[in-house]
C-alpha positions as CSV (number, residue, x, y, z in Angstrom):
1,X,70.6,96.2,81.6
2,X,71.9,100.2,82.5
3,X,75.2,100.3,83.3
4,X,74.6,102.1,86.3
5,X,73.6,98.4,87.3
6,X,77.3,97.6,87.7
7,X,77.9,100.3,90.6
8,X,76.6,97.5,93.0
9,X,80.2,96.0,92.2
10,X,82.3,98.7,93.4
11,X,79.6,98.4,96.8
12,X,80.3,94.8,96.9
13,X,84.2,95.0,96.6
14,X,84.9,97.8,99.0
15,X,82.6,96.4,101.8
16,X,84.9,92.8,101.3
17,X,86.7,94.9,104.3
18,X,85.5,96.2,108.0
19,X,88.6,98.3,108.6
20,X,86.8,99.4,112.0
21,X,86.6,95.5,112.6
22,X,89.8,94.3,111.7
23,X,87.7,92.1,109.2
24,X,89.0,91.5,105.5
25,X,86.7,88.7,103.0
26,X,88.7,88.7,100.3
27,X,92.0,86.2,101.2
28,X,91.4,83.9,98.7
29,X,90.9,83.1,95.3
30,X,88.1,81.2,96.0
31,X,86.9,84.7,97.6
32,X,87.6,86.4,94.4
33,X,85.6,84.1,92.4
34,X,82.7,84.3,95.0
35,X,83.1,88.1,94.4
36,X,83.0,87.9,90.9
37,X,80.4,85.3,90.9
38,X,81.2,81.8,90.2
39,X,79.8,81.2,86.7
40,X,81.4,84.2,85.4
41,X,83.5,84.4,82.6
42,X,85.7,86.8,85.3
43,X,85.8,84.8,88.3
44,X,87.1,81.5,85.5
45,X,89.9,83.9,85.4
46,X,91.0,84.6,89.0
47,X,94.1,83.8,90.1
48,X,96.5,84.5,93.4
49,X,97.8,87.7,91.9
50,X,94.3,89.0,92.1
51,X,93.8,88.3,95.7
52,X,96.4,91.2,95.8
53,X,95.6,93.4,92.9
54,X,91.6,93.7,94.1
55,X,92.6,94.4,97.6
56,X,94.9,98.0,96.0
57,X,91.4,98.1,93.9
58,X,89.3,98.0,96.6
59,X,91.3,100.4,98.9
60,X,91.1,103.0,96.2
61,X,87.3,102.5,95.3
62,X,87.1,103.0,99.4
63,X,89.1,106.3,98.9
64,X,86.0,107.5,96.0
65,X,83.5,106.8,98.5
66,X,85.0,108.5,101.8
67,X,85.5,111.3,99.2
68,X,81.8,111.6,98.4
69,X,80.7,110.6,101.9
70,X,83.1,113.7,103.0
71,X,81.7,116.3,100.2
72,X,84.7,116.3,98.3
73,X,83.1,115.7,95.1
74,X,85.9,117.1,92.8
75,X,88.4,114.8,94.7
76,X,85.9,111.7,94.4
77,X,85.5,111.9,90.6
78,X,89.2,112.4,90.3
79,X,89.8,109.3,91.8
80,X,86.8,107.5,90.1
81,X,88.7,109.0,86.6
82,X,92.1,107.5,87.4
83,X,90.5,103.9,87.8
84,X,88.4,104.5,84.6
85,X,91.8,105.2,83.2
86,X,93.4,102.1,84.4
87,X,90.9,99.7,83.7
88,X,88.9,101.0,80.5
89,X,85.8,99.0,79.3
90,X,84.6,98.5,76.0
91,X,81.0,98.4,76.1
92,X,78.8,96.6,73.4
93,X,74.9,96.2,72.7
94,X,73.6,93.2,73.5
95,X,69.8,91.8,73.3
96,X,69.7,88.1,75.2
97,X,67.1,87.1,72.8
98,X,64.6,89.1,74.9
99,X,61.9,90.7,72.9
100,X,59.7,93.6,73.0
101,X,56.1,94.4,71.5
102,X,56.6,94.4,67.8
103,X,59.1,91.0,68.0
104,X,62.5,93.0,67.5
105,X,65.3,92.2,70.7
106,X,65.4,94.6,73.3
107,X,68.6,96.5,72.3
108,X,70.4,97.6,75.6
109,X,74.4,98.3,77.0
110,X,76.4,95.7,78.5
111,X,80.6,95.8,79.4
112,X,82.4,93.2,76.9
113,X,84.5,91.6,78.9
114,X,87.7,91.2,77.3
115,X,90.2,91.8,80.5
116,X,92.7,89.2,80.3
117,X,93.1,89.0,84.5
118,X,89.9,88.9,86.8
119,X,90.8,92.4,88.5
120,X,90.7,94.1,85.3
121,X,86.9,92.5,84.4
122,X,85.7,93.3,88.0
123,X,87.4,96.9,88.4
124,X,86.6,97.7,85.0
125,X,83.0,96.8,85.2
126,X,82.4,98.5,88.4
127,X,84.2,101.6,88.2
128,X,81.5,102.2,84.9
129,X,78.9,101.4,86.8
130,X,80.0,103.6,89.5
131,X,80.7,106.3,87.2
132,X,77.6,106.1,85.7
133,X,75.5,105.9,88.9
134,X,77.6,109.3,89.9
135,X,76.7,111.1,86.7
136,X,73.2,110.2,86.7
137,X,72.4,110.8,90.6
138,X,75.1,112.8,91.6
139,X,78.5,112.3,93.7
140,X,76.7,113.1,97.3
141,X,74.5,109.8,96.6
142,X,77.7,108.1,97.1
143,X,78.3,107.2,100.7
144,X,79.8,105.8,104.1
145,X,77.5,104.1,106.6
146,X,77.3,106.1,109.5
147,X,76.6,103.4,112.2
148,X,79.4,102.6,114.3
149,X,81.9,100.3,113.3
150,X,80.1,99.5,110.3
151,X,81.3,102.1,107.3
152,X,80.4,100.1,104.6
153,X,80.1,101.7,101.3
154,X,76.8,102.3,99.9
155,X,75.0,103.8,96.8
156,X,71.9,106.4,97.9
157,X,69.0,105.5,95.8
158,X,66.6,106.4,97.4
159,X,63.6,109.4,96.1
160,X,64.6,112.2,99.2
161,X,68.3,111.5,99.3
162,X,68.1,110.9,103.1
163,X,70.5,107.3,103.6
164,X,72.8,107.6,105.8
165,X,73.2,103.8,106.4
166,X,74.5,100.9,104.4
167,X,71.4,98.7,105.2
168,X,68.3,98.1,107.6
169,X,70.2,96.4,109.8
170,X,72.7,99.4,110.4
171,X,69.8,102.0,111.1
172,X,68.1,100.1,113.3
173,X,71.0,99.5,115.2
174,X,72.1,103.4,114.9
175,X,68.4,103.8,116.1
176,X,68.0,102.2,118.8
177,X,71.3,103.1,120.3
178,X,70.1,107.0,120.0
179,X,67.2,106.0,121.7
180,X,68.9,104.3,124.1
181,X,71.7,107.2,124.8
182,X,68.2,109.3,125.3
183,X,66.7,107.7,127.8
184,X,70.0,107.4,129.6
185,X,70.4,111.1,129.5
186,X,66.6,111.8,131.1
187,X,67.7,109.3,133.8
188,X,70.7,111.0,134.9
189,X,68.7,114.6,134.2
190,X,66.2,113.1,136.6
191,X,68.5,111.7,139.1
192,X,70.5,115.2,139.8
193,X,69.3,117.3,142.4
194,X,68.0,121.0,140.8
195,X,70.5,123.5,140.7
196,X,67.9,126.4,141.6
């Protein structure tokens, strides 16, 4: 598995919150372990403190985003540093008993997880996968959903480097209310008299 796999849990903490909506997901430690995914070694871990704890996390993984999102790419991998800092990982190879052509395991990276506290497994864990998704694709592939209220967090994977949106659902919606706006402006273009 590349570690670049993990950025999708930096994604997954920061959009736990709609700040636009007032909305927040992660109140609970049953939230946390949902986060972390119940079976984890992580999530068996969770506690009230981390309620807390992964709500600072989450505000400052928001901060590395809107960062990136804004084009302040030297301020965005600051930030992404200091949380490496923090929470450092220790990675280790691993092969799952999975095996390739000649019989020998498929040797890849994974993040030990050694944390003693379920906010130092998740943020560890994600900010290397964040940091590795930034080095191989670049900090402007990190960014902000641009659909009103959304701003959810989002990693750009795509080929042309063209997202703008969190999801389907967003751009759809963004679309349809440009198209919307349009028509309503060739209506009221229509409806005034000429100025000739």
């Amino acid at each position: 598995m590349e570690l670049a796999y993990y950025s999708d849990f930096a994604v997954r903490l920061v959009n736990t919150e709609q700040p636009e909506r007032g909305e927040d997901t992660l109140t609970s430690v049953e939230a946390v372990r949902e986060l972390c995914g119940a079976s984890t070694q992580i999530a068996r871990r969770a506690g009230e403190a981390d309620v807390t704890k992964l709500r600072a996390v989450r505000s400052r993984l928001r901060s590395v985003f809107e960062a990136a999102d804004a084009g302040d790419e030297v301020r965005a991998v600051d930030l992404l540093n200091a949380l490496l800092l923090e929470f450092p990982v220790s990675p280790q190879i691993s092969g799952h008993g999975f095996l390739n052509e000649q019989g020998r395991p498929q040797w890849h990276m994974h993040l030990a997880d050694h944390a003693t506290n379920a906010t130092a497994g998740y943020t560890a864990t994600a900010c290397m996968g964040l940091a590795c998704r930034l080095a191989e694709l670049g900090v402007d592939r990190l960014g902000i959903c641009q659909a009103s209220p959304c701003r959810n967090a989002y990693v750009d994977t795509s080929t042309n480097r063209s997202r703008r949106y969190c999801s389907d659902r967003c751009a759809t919606r963004a679309n349809v209310a440009a198209y919307r706006a349009r028509k309503r402006q060739e209506q009221q273009a229509r409806q005034q008299p000429d100025q000739g």
